[in-house]
N, C-alpha and C positions, 0 to 999 in steps of 0.2 A: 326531467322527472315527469312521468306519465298521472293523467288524473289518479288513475286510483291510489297511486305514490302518496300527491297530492293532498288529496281528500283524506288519507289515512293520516298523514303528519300532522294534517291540524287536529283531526279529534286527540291525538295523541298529546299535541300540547297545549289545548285546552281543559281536558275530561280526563286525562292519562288512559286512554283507551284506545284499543285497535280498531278499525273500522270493522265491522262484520259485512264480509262482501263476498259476496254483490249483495247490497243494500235490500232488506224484505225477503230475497230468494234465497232463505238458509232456514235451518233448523236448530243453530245454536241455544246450547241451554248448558244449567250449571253443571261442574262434574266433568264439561266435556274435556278432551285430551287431542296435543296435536302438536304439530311444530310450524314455527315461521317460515314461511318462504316464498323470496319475493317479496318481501315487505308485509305478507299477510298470513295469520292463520290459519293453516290448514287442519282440518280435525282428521283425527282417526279414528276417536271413539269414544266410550266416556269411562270415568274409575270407577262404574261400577263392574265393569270386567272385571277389579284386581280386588270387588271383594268393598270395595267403598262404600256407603252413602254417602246422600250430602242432602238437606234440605236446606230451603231459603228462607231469608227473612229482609224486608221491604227495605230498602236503602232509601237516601236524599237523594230528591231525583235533582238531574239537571238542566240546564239551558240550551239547547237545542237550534243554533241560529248562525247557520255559518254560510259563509259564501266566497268566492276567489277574489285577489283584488280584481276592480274594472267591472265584476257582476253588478246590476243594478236591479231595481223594480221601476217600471214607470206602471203610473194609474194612467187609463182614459175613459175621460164619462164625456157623452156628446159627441165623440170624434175627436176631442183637443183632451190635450195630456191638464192634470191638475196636479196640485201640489196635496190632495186628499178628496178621496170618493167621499160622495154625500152619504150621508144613513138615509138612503132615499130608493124607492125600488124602480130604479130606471136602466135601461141596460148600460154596462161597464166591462171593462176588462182591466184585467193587470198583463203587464206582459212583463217578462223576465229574460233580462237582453245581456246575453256572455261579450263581453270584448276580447276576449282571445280564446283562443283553441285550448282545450284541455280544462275547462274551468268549472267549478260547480256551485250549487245552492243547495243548500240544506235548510229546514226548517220546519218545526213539530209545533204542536198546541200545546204538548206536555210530552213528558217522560216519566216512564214507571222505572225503579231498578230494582234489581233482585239482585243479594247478596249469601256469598256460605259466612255462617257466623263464623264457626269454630273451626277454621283454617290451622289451627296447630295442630289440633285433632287429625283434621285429613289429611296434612301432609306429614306426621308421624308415623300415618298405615301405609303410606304413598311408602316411607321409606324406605322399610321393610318388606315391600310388597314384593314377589318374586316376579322378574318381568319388567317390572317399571326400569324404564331408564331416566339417568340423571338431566337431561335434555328435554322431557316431555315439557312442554307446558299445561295447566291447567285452566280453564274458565271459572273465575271465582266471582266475576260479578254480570250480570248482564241489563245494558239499557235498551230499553224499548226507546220508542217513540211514537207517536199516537199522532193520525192523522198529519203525516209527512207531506211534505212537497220536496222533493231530490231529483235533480239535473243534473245534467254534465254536459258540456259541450264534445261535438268532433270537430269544428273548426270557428275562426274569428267571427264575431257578429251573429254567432247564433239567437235563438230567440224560442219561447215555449210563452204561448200565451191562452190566459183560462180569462172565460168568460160568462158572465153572468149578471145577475140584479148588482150592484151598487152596494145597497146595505150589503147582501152575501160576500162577496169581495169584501168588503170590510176586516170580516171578518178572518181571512186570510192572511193579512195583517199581523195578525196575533198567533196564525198557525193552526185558525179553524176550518177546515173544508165542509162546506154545507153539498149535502146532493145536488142540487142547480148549479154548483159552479164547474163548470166541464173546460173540456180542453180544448181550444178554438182552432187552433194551429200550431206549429213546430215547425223550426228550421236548424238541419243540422245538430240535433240534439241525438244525446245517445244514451245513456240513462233516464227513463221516467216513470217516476212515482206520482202518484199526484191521490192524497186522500187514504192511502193503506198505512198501516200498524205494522211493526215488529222490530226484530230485532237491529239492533243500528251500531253498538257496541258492543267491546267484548273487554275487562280486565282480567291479566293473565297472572300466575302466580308458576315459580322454578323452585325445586328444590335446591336450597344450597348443601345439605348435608346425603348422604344418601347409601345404601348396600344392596347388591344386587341378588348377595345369599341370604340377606335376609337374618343376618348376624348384628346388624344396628342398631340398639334400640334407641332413641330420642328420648333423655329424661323429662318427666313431664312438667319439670319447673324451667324449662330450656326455653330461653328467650326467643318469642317467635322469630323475632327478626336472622338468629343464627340458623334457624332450621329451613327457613323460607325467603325469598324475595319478592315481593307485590307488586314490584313493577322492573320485570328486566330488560337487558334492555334491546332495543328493536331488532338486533342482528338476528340476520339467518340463520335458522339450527340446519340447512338440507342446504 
């Protein structure tokens, strides 16, 4: 299984969510439309072609903190590794040391999510929409991540190490990037974020009911759950 396989299985079963990838270098947002393939979302475009809106409303964000087994952090202040940087402003580094090929680190300060409230709504116009096919998937929720660190290995014993003050580093810890803490070196790494914002997740929603004339109508007491599925499941639509 290739990292991005990888990295997408876990958010999936942690967060019930797709990876948004390549990680920061997307434009995803609510509303969009697209099929899986390959294990990952691909957009085509969003439902407001078929005539849609959708506005959002602020979801529970979540916890952001994941990494492959064998990934580590070591601290070093002074030259020798510690078991925790001082709150003290003396130079420091962390380094983030992959033991196998293919493996990655994740981890944010915080997450924002954005959600469509009235998903029976949108997928009631989905249904009847001329055009829409029963296969699209839609974006119904999306998580950020604020101030990221995301790695990926290309092979065993890679290593990405940032450096800076002590206190600063600390703070990384927690998933804070201060501007002083920079990137010292990199070995064999292939994905790197270090300190950017965006999108990092994606929840997909499938119609389960649907007309392509445009002859369906969804009664509007119709149990969402018959009209819709919130989490289908990962196979390939292409």
């Amino acid at each position: 299984m290739g990292i991005a396989k990888q990295y997408n299985k876990r958010l999936h079963s942690e967060i019930g969510a797709y990876a948004a990838w390549l990680p920061m270098a997307n434009q995803f947002e609510l509303g969009d439309f697209g099929l899986i393939s390959q294990g990952f979302f691909q957009r085509l475009g969003n439902i407001r072609e078929f005539g849609v809106q959708v506005t959002g409303r602020e979801g529970k964000p979540v916890e952001l903190d994941y990494r492959s087994d064998g990934t580590r952090v070591v601290s070093v202040a002074g030259g020798v590794e510690v078991d925790m940087l001082p709150a003290a402003p003396i130079a420091a580094r962390l380094r983030i040391e992959f033991r196998d090929r293919e493996a990655y680190y994740l981890k944010a300060s915080r997450s924002t999510v954005e959600e469509i409230p009235n998903l029976h709504e949108v997928a009631a116009k989905l249904a009847n929409a001329p055009g829409w096919r029963k296969k699209y998937r839609v974006v119904w929720t999306t998580i950020t991540g604020h101030d990221c660190i995301i790695a990926t290995s290309t092979a065993s014993s890679a290593s990405l190490v940032l450096g800076g003050q002590a206190d600063a580093l600390l703070q990384v810890g927690v998933g804070a990037i201060g501007a002083d803490v920079q990137v010292v070196s990199e070995e064999d790494v292939g994905i790197r974020v270090v300190g950017q914002t965006g999108v990092v997740g994606l929840k997909l929603f499938k119609l389960k009911v649907w007309s392509s004339d445009a002859k369906f109508l969804p009664a509007e007491d119709q149990p969402e759950g018959q009209l819709l599925d919130k989490d289908p499941a990962p196979d390939d639509d292409v």
